[in-house]
NUSE-247440 format. One record per atom (N, C-alpha, C, O): x, y, z. Coordinates in steps of 0.001 Angstrom, whole numbers, plus 500000, padded with zeros to 6 digits. Layout:
BEGIN
XYZ...
//
This chain:
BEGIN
402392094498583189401535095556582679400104095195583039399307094719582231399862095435584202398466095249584299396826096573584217395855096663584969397237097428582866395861098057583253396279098700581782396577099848581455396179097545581086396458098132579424395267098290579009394300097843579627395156099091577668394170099409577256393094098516576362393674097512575949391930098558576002391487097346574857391820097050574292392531097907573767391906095680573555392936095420572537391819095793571106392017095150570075391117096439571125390736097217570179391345098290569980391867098544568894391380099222571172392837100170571373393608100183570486393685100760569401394533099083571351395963098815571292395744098537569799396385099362569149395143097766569094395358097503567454395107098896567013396090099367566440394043099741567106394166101236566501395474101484566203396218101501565222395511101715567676396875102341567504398233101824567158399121102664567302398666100481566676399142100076566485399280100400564966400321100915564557398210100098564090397826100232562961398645101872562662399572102041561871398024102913563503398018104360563151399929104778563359400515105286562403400481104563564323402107104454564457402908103417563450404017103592562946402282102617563347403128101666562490403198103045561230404355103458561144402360103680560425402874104692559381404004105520559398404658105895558425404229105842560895405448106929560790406569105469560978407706105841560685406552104286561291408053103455560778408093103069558802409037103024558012406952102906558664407040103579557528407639104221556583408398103871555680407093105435556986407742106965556824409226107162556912409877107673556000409899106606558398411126107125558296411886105662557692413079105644557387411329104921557624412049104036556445412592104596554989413774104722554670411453104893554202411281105514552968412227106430553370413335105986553068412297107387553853413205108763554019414847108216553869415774108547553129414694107218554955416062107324555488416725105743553734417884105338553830416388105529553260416777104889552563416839105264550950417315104517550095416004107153550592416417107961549689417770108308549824418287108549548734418524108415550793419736108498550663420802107643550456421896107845550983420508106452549537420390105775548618420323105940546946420826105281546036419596106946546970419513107574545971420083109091545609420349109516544484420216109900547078420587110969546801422188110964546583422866111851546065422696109474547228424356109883546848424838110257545747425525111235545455424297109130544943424945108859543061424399110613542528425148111473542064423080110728542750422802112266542175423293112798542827424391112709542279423566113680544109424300114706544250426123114646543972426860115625543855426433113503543931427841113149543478427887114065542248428732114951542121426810113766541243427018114234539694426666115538539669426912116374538799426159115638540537425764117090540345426769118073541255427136119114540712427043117905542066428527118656542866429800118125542308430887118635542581429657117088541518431144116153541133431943115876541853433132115753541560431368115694543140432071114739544607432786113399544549432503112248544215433452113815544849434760112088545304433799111911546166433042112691546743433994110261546181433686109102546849433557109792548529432434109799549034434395110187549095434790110743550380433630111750550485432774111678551367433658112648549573432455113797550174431240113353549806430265113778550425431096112595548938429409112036548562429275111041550264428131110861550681430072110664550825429934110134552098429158110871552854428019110657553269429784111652552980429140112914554038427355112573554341426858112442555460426703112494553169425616112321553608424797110965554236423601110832554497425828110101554356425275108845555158425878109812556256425077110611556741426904109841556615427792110724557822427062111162558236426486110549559135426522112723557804425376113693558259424713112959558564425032112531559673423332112226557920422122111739558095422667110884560073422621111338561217423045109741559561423599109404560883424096109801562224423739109463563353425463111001561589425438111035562662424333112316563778424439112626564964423588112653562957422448113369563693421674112372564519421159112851565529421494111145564312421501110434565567422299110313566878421647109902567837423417110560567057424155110531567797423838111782568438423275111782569533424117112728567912423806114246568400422725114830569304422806115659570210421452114008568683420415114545568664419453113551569558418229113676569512419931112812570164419215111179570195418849111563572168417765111338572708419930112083572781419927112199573900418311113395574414417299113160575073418942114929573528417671116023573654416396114719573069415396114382573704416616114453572386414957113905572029414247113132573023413041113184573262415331112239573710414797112013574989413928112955576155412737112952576469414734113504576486414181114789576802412876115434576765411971115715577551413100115530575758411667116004574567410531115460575023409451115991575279410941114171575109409816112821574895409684112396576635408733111888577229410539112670576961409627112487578703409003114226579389408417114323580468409266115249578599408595116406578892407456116106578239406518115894579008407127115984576740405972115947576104404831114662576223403601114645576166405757113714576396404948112496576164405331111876574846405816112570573952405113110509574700404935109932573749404378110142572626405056109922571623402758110708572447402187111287571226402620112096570892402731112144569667403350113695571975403250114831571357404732114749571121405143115817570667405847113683571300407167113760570701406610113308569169406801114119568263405942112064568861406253111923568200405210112640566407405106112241565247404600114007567342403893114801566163405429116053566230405707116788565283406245116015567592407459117335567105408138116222565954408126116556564769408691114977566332409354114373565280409237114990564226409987115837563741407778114351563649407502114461562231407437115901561785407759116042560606407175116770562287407213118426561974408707118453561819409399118693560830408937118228562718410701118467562484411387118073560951412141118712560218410865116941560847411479115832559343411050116341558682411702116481557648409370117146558749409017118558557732409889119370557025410091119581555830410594119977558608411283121271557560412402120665557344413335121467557322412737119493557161414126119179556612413780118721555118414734118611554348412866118524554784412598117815553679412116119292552823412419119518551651411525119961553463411054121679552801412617122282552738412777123152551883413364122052553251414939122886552984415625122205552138416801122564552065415207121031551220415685120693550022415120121654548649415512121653547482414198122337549229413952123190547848414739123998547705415355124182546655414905124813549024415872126310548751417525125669548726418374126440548279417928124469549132419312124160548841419329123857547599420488124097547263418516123307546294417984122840545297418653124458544510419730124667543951417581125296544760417273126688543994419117127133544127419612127457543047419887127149545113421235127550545244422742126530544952423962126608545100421556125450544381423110124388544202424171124322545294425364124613545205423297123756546625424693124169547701424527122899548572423728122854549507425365121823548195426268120667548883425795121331550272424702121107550790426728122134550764426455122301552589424690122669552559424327122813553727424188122750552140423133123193552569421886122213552479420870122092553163422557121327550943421538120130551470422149118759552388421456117762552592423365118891552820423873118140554180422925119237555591422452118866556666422953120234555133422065120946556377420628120408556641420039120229557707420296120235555542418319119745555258418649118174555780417957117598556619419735117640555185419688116341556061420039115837557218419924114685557638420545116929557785420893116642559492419224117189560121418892116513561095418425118014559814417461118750560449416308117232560090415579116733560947416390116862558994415524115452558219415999114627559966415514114665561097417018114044559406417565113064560377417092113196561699416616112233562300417201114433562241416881114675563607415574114664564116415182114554565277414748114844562689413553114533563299412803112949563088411658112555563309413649112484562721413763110429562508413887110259563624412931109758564216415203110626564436415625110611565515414229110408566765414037109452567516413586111421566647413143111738567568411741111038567174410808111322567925411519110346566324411002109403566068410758108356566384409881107687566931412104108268565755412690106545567116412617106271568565412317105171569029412874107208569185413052107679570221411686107354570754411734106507571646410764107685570529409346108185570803408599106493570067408024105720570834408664106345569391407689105392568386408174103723568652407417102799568354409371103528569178409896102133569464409228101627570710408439100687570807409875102740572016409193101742573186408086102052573112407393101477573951407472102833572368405716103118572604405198101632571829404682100872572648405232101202570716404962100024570418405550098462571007405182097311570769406660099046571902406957097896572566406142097293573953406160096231574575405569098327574044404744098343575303402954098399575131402124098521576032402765098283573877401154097970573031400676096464573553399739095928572961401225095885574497400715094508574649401184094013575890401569094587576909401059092741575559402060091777577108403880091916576908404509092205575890404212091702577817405732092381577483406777090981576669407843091086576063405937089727576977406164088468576401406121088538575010407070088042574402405059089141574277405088089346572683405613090691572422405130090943571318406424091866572832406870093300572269407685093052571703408235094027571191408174091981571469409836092180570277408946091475568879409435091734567780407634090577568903407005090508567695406041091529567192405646091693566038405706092250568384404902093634567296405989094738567197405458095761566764407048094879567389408473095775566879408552095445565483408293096220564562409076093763565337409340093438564468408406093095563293408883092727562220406487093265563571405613093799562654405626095285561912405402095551560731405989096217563092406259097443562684407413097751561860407365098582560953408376097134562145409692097328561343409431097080560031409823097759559082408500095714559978408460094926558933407793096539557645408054096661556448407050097359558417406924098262557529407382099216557062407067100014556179408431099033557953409761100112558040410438099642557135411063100535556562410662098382556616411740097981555520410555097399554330410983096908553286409035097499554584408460098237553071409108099439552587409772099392551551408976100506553243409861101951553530410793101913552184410685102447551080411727101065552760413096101153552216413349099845551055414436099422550663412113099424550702412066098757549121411673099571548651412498099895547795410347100614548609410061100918547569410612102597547571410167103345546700411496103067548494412085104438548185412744104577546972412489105521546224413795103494546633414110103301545830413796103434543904414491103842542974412672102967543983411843103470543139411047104201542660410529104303541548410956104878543867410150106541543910411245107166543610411187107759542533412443107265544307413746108086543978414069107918542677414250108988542095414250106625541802414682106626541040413839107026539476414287107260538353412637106979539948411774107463538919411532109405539088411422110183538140411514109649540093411220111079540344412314112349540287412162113528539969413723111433540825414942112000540720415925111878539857416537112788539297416086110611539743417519109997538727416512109840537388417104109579536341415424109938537336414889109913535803415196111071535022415047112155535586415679111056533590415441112604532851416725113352533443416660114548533158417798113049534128418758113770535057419836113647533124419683113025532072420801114631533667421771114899532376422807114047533025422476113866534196423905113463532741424764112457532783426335113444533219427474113245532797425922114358534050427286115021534532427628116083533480428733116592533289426561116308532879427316117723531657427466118886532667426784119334533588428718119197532065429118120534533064428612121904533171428816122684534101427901122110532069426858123663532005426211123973533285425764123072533995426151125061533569425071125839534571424227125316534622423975124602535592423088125507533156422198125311532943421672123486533390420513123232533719422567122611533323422381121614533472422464121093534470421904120026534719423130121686535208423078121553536825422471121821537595422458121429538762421734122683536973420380123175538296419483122595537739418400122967538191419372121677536779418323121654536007418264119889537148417311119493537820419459119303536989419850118296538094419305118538539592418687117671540210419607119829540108419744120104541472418332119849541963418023119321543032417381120383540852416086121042540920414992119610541079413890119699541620415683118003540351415217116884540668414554117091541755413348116850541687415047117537542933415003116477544267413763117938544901413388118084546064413505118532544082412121119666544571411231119186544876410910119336546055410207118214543833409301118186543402409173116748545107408597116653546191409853116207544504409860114661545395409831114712547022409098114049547757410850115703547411410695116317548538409592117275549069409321117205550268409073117976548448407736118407548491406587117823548611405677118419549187406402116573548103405555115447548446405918115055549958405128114769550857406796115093549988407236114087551141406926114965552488406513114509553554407240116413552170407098117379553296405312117351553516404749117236554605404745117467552380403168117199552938402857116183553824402347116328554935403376114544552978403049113109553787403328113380555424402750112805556346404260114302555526404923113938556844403819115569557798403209115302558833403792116519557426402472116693557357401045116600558274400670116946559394400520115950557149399721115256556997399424113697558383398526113160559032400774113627558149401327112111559268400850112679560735400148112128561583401477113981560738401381114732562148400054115157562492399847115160563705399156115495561811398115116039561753396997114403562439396182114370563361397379113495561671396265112387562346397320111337563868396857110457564593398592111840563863398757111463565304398772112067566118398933111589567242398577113670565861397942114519566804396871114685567803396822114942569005395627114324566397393984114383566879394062112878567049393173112708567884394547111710566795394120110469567313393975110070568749394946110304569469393155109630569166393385109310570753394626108347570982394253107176570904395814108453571209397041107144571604396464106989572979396085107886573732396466105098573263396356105149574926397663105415575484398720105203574888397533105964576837398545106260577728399072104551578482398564103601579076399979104862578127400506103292578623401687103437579677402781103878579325401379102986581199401490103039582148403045102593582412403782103203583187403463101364581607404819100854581384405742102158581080406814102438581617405224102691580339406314103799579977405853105346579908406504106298579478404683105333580396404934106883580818404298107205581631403512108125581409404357106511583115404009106825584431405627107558584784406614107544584049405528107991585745406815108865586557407849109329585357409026108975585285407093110284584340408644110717583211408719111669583884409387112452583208408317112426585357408964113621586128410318112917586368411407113437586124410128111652586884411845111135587339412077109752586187411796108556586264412675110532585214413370109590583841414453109292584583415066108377584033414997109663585632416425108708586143417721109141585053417598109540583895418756108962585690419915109816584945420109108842583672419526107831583278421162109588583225422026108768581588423063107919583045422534106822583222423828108031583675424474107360584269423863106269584817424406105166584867422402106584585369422018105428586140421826104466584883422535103466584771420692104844583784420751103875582908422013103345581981421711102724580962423062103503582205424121103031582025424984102027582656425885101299582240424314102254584015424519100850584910423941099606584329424325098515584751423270099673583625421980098623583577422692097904582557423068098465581528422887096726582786424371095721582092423507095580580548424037096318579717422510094936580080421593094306579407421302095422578580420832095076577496421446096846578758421137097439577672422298098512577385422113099161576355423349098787578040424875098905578100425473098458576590425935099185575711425259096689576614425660096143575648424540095969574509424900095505573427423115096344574722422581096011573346422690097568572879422065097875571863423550098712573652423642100060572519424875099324571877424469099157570726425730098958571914426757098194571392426295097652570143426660097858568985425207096743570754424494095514569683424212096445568415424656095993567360423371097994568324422881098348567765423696099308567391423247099960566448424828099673567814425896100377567030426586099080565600426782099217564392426742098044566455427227097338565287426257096911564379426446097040563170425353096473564782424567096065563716423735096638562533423303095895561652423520098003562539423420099392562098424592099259561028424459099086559816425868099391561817427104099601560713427058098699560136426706098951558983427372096888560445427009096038559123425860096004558776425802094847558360424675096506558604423575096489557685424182097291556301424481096979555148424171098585557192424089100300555947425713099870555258425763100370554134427033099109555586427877099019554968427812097947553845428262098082552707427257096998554289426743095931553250426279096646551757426729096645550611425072097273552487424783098166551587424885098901550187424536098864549007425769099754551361426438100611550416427753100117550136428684100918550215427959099038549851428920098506549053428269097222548055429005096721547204427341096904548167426889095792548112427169095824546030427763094929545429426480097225545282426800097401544087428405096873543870428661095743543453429268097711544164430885097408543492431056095745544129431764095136543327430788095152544885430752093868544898430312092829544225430936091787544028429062093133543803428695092439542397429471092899541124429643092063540237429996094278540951430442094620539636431715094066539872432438094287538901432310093411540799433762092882541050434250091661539792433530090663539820434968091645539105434999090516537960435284089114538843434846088022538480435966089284539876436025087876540545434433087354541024434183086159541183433480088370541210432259087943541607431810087718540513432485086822540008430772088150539641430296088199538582430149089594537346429354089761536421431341090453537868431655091293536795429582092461536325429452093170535327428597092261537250427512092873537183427548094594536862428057095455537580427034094732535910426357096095535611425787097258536676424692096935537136426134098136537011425709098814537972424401098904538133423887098598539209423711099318537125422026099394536838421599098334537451420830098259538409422473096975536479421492095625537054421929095279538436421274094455539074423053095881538983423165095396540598422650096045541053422817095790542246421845097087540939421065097798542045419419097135542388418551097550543156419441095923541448417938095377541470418528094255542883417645093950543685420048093650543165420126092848544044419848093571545242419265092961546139420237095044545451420507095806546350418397095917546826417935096097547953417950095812546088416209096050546211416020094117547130415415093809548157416642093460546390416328092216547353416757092053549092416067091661550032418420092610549038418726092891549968418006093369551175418222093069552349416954094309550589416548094999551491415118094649551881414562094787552971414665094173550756413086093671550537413081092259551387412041091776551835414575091573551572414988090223552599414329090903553970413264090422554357414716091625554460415111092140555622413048092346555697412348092123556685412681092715554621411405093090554979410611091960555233409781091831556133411003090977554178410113089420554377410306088815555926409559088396556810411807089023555732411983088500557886411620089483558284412688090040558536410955090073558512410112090718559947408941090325559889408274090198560916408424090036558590406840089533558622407093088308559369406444088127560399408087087301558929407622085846558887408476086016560735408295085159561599409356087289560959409624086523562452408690087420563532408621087027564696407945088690563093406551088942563922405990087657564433405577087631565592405922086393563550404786085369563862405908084416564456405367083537565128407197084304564435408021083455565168408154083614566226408035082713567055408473084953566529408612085474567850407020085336568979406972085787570123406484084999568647405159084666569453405255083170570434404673082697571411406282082817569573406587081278570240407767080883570452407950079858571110409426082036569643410789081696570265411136082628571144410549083693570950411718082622571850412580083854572294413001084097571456413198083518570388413390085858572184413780086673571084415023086726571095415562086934570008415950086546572396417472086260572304417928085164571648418986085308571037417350084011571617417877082975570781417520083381569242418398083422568380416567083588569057416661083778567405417711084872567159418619084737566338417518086048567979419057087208567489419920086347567318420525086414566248420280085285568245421498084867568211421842084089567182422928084099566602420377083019566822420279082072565588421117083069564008422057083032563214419714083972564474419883085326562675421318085646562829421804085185561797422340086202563562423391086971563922424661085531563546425791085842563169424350084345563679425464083245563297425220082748561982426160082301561326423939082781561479424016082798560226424273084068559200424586083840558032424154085166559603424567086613558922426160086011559042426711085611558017426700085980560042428121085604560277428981085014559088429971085373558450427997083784559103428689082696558281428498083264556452429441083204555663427186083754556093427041084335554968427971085109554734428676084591553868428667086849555282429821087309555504431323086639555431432372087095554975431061085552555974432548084434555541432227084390554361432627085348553700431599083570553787431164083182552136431640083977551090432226083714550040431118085371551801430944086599550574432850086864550751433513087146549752433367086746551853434777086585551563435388085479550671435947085784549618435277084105551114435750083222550457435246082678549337435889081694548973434296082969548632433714082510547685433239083445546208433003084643546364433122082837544821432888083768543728431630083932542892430552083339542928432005084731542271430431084009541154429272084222542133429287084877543175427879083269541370426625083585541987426473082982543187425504083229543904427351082194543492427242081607545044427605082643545962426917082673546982428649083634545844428862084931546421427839085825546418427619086478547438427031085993545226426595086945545042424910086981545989424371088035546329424218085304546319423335085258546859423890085101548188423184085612549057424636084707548477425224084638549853425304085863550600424768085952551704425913086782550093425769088584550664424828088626550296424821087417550063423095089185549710422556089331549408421485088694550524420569089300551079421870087292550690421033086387551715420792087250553074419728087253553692421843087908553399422177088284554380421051089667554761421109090082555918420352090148554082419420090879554500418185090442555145417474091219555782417895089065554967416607088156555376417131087954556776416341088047557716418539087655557007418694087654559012418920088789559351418626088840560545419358089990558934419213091401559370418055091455559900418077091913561043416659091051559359415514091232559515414825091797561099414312092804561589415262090236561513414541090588563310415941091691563922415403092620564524417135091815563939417824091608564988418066093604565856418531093880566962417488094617564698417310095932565447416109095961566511416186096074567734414771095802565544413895095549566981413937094539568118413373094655569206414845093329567613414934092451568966415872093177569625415331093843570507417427093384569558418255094052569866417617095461570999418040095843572090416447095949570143415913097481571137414978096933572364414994097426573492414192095876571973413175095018573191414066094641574356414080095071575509414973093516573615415822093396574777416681094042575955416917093709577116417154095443574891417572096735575443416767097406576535417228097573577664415853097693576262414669098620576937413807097722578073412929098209578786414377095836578108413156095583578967413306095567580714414282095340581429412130095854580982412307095638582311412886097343582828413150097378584030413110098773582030413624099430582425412947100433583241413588101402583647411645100281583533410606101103583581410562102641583473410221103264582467410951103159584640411344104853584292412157105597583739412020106761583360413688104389583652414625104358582558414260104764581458414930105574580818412968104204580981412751102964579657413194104792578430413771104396577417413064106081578407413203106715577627414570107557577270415010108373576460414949106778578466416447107324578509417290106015577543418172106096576688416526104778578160416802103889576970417256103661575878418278103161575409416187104178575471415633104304574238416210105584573311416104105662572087416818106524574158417611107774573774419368106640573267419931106742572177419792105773574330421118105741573968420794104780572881421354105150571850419958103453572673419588102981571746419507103340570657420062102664569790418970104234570386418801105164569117420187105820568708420742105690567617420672106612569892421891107162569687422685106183569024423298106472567997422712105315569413423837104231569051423916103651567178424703103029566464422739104241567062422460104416565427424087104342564362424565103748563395424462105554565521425745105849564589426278104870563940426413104790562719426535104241564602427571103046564076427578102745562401428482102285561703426165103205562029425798103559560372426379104599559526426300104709558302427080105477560527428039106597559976429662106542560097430398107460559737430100105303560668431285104765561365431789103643560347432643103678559461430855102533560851431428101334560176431526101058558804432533100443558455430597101415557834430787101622556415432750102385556611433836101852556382432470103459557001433859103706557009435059102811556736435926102749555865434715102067557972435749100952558485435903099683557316436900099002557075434645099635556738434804098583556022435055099130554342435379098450553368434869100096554399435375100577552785437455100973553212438345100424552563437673101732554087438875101271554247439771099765553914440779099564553237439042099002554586439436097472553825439572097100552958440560096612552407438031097353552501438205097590550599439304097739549996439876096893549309439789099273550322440760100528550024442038099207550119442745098820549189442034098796551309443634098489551841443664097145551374444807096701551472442863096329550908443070095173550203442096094906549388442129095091548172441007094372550141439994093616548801438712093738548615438411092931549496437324094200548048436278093962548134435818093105549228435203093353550266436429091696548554436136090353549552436391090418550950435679090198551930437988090897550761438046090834552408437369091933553289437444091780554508436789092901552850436077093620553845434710093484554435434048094258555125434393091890553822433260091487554463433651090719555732432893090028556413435185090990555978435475090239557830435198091154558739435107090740559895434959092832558453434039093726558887433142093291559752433202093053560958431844093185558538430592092878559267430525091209560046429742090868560932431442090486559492431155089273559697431491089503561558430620088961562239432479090134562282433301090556563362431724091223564461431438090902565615430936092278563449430048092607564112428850091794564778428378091888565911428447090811563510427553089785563997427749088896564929426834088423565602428964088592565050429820087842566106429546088560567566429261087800568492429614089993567835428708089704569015427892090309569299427778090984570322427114090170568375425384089946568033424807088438568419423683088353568914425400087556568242425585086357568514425737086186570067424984085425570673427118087191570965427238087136571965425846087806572922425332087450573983425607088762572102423877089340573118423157088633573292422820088289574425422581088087572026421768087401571639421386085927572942420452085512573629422649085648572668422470084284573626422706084717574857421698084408575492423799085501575889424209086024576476424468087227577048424964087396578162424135088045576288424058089775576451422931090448576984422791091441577699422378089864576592420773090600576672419825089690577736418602089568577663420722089084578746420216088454580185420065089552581085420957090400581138418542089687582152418335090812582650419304090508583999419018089495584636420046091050584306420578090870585507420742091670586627421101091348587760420342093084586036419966093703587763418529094459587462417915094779586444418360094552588611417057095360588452417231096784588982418115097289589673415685097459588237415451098840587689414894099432588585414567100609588437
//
C-alpha cells in the first residue's frame, strides 16, 4: 500500500467506522433478548422461537453476495450509509409488527434488520482492514471488533431493562399481549434514529479512498475466480464454523448452567454468566489489538482455536464450577479469531478483495446452522455432550490458523 492517506486520516476515520461495528453488535445480540419475549408473547416452542436466530442469519447468506455488488458499484462509504438506512427500516417495521401481534412480520423486520448488517459487514471489514500497513490489519479489525462485542455486552441490558422489564409473565388476555408486543416499540425506535443519525455523519464525513481496495471495482473479478483462491476458500469455512460455535455456545450456554450435574443455576442468575461470556470475547480483542502488532495472526488463531478446543472438552467432561468457568472461558479465545479469520481471508486479494468479503460474510450462516446441530445433540443425548459440536469446529480453526490461511497463489 503505498499512497495511504495521513495517519491523522486514517485515525479519523477509524474512530468514525469503528461506531457502525458497534452498532451492528448491539443489534445483532438483542436477539438475545427478543427470543425469551417473543416466545411468551406468541407462546412459541423452542423450534419456532428459533426462527429468529434462523431469519436474522440466514439473511446473511442471502443477501451477502448483492451487497457485494452494491459495494463495488457504490463504493465503500456510500455502501456503508445504504447499510445503515437499510437496518433503519428494519428496526422502524418492529412498530407496525408490534401494533398487529404478527410473529411473521417481526421475522420480516428481522431479515430486512439483518440485511442491512450484512451489508455492513460487507462494506466496513475490508475498509478497516486496509486503514494502515497490511502487516498490522488483523490488529485494527480486532480494535474494531473489540467494539463490536462492547455492542453485545451492553444490548443486553438495554433489552432487558426497556423490553423484558414490566412485561406480564405469559397471561393469556388480548389485552396483555399487546401490551407485551408493544415492549419492543419504544426501544426500536431509538435504535431506528441511532442508525439514522449513524448514516447521516458517514455520509458528510470525508472517508479516504483507499487504493488497496477500491481501485479497479469496474473489474471485481468473478465469485468463481475468487473461489479459486485456496486461503480464503477455507477461511469462509473458518467463519462458517466459527460463527456456529460462538452463537451455539451461546444460546445454550443458560440450560447448561441450569443443568443439576453442572451447578443446577437459576435462569435469571445464568444469564449474568452469559454477559461474561460475551464481555470475554470483548476483553480479547482489546488485549489481542495490541498482541497482534507483534504475533502473527495465524498462529495466535491457531493458539485461541486449541485452547477454545480444549475448554469445549472440559465443558463435556467435567461438573460443577470447574465446568461452568471452563465454557464460559471460552468467550475470551473467541475474541481475535472472526477478524483474524476475515484478514487472513481477504489478504493479498486486491480486486477480489469485495467479492471476498461478500463470501466471508456470507459464510455468517453457519450461526443459523450449527446451533441447530448442536441442540440436536442436546436433544439426542446430553447437554454435555453437545459441546463435541463446537469443540470439532475449533479443530479446524486450529487447522487455518496454522495451515489454512497460507497465501499460496496469487491474485
Amino acid at each position: 500500500m503505498n499512497s495511504l492517506p495521513k495517519p491523522q486520516t486514517l485515525r479519523n476515520a477509524m474512530i468514525v467506522v469503528t461506531g457502525l461495528f458497534f452498532m451492528w453488535g448491539f443489534l445483532t445480540c438483542l436477539n438475545d433478548i427478543l427470543v425469551p419475549h417473543l416466545k411468551a408473547v406468541f407462546s412459541l416452542n423452542y423450534a419456532q422461537a428459533s426462527l429468529i436466530q434462523f431469519v436474522f442469519f440466514g439473511a446473511y447468506f442471502v443477501i451477502s453476495l448483492p451487497a457485494g455488488k452494491i459495494v463495488a458499484c457504490l463504493g465503500y462509504q456510500r455502501g456503508m450509509v445504504v447499510g445503515l438506512v437499510t437496518a433503519a427500516v428494519g428496526t422502524l417495521l418492529f412498530y407496525p409488527a408490534a401494533s398487529l401481534i404478527s410473529y411473521p412480520c417481526f421475522l420480516g423486520a428481522l431479515f430486512v434488520l439483518a440485511s442491512g448488517i450484512a451489508l455492513l459487514q460487507v462494506a466496513a471489514n475490508p475498509f478497516v482492514s486496509a486503514l494502515g500497513k497490511p502487516e498490522t490489519a488483523s490488529s485494527r479489525l480486532n480494535l474494531a471488533q473489540a467494539f463490536n462485542s462492547l455492542g453485545t455486552t451492553i444490548a443486553p441490558q438495554f433489552g432487558g431493562w426497556l423490553i423484558l422489564a414490566g412485561t406480564g409473565l405469559g397471561a393469556a388476555v388480548i389485552m396483555d399481549k399487546m401490551t407485551e408486543a408493544a415492549a419492543v416499540k419504544v426501544p426500536y425506535l431509538i435504535l431506528t434514529a441511532a442508525l439514522l443519525v449513524l448514516a447521516i455523519i458517514i455520509g458528510n464525513f470525508k472517508l479516504p479512498k483507499l487504493s488497496a481496495v477500491e481501485e479497479d471495482q469496474s473489474h471485481q473479478g468473478s465469485l468463481q475466480e475468487a473461489l479459486r483462491v485456496r486461503h480464503l476458500r477455507l477461511g469462509c469455512l473458518g467463519i462458517f464454523l466459527y460463527v456456529g460455535a460462538e452463537v451455539a455456545i451461546g444460546s445454550y450456554l443458560i440450560n447448561f448452567l441450569a443443568e443439576p450435574s453442572v451447578v443446577g443455576m437459576a435462569h435469571q442468575q445464568a444469564a449474568i454468566y452469559v454477559s461474561y461470556y460475551w464481555g470475554g470475547a470483548m476483553i480479547g480483542r482489546f488485549i489481542g489489538s495490541l498482541l497482534l502488532r507483534k504475533i502473527d495472526a495465524g498462529w495466535l488463531l491457531g493458539f485461541n482455536a486449541t485452547v477454545a478446543a480444549v475448554l469445549c472438552v472440559l465443558g463435556y467432561l467435567s461438573h460443577g464450577w470447574f465446568a461452568v468457568w471452563a465454557v464460559v472461558s471460552i468467550g475470551l479465545f473467541n475474541s481475535i479469531m472472526f477478524p483474524n479469520i476475515f484478514t487472513l481471508g481477504i489478504r493479498e486479494l486486491g480486486h477480489l478483495t469485495s467479492r471476498g468479503s461478500s463470501l466471508l460474510i456470507m459464510a455468517i450462516v453457519g450461526g443459523a446452522i450449527l446451533p441447530v446441530i448442536m441442540g440436536y445433540a442436546a436433544d439426542r443425548f446430553t447437554i454435555h455432550y453437545s459441546f463435541i459440536v463446537p469443540a470439532l469446529c475449533y479443530l479446524y480453526i486450529v487447522y487455518y490458523g496454522f495451515r489454512g490461511s497460507k497465501v499460496e497463489s496469487t491474485v
